[in-house]
N, C-alpha and C positions, 0 to 999 in steps of 0.2 A: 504494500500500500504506500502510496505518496503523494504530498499535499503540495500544490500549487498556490498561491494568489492571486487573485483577481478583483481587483479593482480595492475593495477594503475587508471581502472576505477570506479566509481559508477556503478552499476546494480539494478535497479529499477525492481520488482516481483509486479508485478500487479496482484490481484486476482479478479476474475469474481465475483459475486453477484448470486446467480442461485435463483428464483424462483419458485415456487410451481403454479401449476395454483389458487389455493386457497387463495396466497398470491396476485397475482396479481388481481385477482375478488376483493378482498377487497379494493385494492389497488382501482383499478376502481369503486368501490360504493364511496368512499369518495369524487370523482370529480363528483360524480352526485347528491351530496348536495345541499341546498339550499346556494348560498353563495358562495360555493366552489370555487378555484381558482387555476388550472391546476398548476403553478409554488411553490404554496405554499406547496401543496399534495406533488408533485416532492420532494421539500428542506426538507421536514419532513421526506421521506423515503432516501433522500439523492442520486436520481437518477434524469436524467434529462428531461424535458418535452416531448421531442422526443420520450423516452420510451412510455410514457403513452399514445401518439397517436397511437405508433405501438400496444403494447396491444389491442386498442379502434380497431385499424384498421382489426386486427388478431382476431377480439371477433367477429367484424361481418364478418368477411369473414369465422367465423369459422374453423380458422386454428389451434384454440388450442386445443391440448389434453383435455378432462375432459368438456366442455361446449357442451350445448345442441346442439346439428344441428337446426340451422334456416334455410329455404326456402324461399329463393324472390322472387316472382314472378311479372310478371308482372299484371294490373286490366286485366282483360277479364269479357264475359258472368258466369255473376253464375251461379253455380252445380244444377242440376234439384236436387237433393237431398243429405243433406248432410250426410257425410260419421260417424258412431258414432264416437261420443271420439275425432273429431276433430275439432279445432278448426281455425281460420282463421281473425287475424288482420287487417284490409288494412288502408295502413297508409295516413298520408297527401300526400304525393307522389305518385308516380307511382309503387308502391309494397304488396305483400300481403309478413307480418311473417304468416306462418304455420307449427303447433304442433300439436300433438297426443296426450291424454289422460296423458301420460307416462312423461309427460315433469318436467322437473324441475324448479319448479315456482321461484324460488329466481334466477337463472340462466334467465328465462325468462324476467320476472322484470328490471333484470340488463339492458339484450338486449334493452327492449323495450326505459329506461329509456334514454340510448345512445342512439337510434334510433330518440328519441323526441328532445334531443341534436341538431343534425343533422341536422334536418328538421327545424331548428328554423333560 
C-alpha cells in the first residue's frame, strides 16, 4: 500500500494481490498439514483467514479455473457395472467424489484431503 497527495489530502493506492490458481493450491496444501493452523498459513502469506475459506469453499464447489471437476452425488443403488477408468469415492457423508481415469491426482488428493477436513 502507498499514499500519495493530492491537493491537501492523503490518497491511499491500495493494490490487489492476484493469485494464480497454483498459488493458491499451495496455499491450501499447507492448511492441510499435520499441525497446521488456518491463521498462521494466512500471516505467512500475509492475507487473511476469510481468504483461505473462500479458496477451500470455491475448491469444492469447483469454481476455480485450473482444478479438476468433482461430482457429488448423493449414496444411491450401485452400478450393475462399473464404467472403465472410473472411479468412485463415497465418503463419511452422504456423497460420492467421482473421476475418470484423466484426473489429476495431486489436485484430487488436495480435494479429498479438505473433504476429510470437513467431515471431521
Amino acid at each position: 500500500m502507498s499514499a500519495r497527495r493530492e491537493g491537501g489530502a492523503v490518497v491511499r493506492v491500495e493494490r490487489r494481490r492476484r493469485w494464480s490458481d497454483d498459488e493458491k493450491l499451495a496455499i491450501l496444501r499447507e492448511t492441510t498439514q499435520p499441525g497446521a493452523i488456518m491463521a498462521v498459513v494466512a500471516r505467512r502469506h500475509e492475507i487473511g483467514t476469510g481468504q483461505l475459506y473462500t479458496w477451500r469453499r470455491q475448491l469444492l464447489q469447483s469454481a476455480m479455473a485450473g482444478f479438476v471437476p468433482v461430482e457429488l452425488t448423493n449414496s444411491g443403488p450401485p452400478a450393475k457395472s462399473a464404467e472403465i477408468g472410473r472411479i468412485e469415492i463415497k465418503g463419511q457423508g452422504d456423497f460420492t467424489v467421482s473421476v475418470d481415469r484423466l484426473v489429476d491426482w495431486a489436485a484430487l488428493k488436495l480435494v479429498l484431503e479438505v473433504i476429510g477436513e470437513i467431515d471431521r
